[in-house]
N, C-alpha and C positions, 0 to 999 in steps of 0.2 A: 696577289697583292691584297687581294680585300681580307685574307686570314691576317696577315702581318697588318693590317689596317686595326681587324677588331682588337687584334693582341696590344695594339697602340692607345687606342681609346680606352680598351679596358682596365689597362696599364694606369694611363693617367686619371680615369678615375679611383681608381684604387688609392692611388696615391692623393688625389684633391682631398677623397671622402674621409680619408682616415685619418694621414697627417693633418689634413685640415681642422678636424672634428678637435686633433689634438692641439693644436695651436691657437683657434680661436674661440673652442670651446669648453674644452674641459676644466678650467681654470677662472672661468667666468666668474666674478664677482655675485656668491647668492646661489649663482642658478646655473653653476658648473657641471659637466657632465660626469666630468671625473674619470678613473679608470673604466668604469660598467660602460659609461658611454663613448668611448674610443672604441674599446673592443666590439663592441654591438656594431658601431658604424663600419668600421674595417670590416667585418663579416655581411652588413648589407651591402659592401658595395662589389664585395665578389657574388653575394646572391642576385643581384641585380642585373649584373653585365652578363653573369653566368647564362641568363633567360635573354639577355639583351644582345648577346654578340656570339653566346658559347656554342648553337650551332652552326657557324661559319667558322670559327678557329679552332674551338675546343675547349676556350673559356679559359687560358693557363696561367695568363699575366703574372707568370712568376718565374724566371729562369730555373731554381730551381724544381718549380713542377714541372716542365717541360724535357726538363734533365730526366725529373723521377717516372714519368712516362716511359721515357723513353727503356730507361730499366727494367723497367714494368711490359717493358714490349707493348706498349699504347702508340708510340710518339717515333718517328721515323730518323735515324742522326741524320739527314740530307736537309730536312731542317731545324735542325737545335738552333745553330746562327742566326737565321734568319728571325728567328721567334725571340731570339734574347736582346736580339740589337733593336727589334721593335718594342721589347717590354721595357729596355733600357729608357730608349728616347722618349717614351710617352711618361715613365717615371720624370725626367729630370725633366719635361718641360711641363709639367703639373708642378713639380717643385719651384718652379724660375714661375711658375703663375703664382702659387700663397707668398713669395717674397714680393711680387709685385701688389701683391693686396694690404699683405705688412709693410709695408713701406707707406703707406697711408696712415699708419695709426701714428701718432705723435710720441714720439720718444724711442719709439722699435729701435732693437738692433739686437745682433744676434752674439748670445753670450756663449762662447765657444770653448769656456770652458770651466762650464757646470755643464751636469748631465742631462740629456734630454736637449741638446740646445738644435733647435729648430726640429724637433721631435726626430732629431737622430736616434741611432741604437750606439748602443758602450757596455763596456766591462771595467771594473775597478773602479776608478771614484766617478767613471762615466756613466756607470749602472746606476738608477733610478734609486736602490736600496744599497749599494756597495758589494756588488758578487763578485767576485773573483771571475778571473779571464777564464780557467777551469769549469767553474759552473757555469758561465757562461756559454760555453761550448759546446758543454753536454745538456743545458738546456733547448739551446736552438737546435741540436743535431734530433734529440729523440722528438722535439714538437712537431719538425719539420720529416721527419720520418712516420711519424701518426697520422698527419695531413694529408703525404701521400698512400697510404691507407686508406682513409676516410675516403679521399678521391678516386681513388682507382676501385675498391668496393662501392660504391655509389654509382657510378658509372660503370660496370660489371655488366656483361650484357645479360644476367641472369637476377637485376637489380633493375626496382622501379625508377628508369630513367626521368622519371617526371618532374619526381622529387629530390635529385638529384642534387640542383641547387641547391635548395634549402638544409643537406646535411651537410654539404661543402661551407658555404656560408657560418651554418651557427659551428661548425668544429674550427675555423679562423676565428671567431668570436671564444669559443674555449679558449683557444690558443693565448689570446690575449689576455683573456681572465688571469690564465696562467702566471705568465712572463713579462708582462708588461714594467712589472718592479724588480723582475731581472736584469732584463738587457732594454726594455721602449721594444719588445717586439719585433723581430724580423722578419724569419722565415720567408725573406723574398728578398735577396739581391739587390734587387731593383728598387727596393723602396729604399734599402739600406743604402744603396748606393746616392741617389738623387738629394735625399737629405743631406747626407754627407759633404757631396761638391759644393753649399750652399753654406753649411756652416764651417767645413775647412778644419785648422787646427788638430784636436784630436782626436773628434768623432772620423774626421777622414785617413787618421792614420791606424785606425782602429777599425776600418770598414772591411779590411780582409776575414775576419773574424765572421761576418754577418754574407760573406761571400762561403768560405769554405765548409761551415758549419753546416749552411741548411743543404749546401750539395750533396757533402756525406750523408746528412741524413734523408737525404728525397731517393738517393741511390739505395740505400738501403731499403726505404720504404716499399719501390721500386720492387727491387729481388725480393722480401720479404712474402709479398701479395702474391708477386708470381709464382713461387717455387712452393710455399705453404701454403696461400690461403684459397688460390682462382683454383674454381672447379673446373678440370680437364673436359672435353668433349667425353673422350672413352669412359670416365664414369658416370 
């Protein structure tokens, strides 16, 4: 219970620090964080919890890395469920918290149908800059396929485990840099998903996209590390 716990927590902060950063922050009148500063906060808040919670779970808070572990031969199937339905619940109830904090400011509500609405992810006129569901696709699959890279080489047992967070962290901060004018960034289900139930319409009918995407590519990532890049015992 206490892995499925920190997977819960780390979950929801992921979700508070990042979508937050983007809802209350980045757009700030003056003193906006902007694209730099969403990306940088989503990246500290995997490096945070990584050092905060990631030796009791493993630090995954993402169905899809949990999946790409597992691929990876890291991550056991007996519990994928269990890890997903907790990264699940800790996303939507960090999400069901910034609508509760939004709902304080006077005039809020949620425009569900322009892009980014309650820092959901989209493709088409729901993408940040207008990308096509195609590019869309194949941007979250290869980000979210490098990520599991960066993660499973980082965590390597032939790799300094110390610093481990800190390359996990700032390559989700890449991530973002990247695609944020893509798709608002996925590469986690979970996040994708929790925004979605909150703003509805068609960031939710468009959330299969931000599910199937980063799976392919975490599987991928997965096999990729295992088969080409981990150094065998026998050599």
């Amino acid at each position: 219970m206490k892995k499925l716990f920190a997977e819960f927590f780390g979950t929801y902060w992921l979700v508070f620090g990042g979508c937050g950063s983007a809802l209350f922050a980045a757009g700030y009148p003056d003193l906006g964080i902007g694209f730099a500063g969403v990306a940088l906060a989503f990246g500290l808040t995997v490096l945070t919890m990584a050092y905060a919670v990631g030796h009791i779970s493993g630090g995954h808070f993402n169905p899809a890395v949990s999946i790409g572990l597992w691929a990876g031969g890291r991550f056991e199937a007996k519990d994928l469920i269990s890890y997903i339905v907790s990264q699940c619940a800790g996303a939507i109830l960090a999400a069901g918290t910034l609508y509760l904090i939004l709902r304080g400011k006077p005039g809020f509500a949620i425009e569900n149908t322009k892009a980014g609405a309650f820092a959901s992810n989209g493709f088409g006129a729901f993408s940040p800059d207008g990308y096509s569901m195609e590019s869309a696709f194949l941007a979250e699959m290869i980000l979210t396929m490098f990520f599991l890279i960066i993660i499973l080489g980082a965590t390597d047992k032939l790799a300094n485990g110390r610093f481990a967070g800190i390359a996990i962290g700032l390559g989700l901060t890449l991530i973002h840099l990247i695609s944020i004018p893509i798709t608002n960034t996925s590469v986690n289900p979970a996040r994708s998903l929790s925004q979605a139930i909150f703003a509805g319409g068609e960031p939710l009918s468009q959330v299969w996209l931000f599910w199937l995407a980063p799976i392919i590519g975490a599987v991928l990532g997965g096999f990729v590390y295992k088969t080409l890049l981990e150094k065998k015992t026998e050599e």
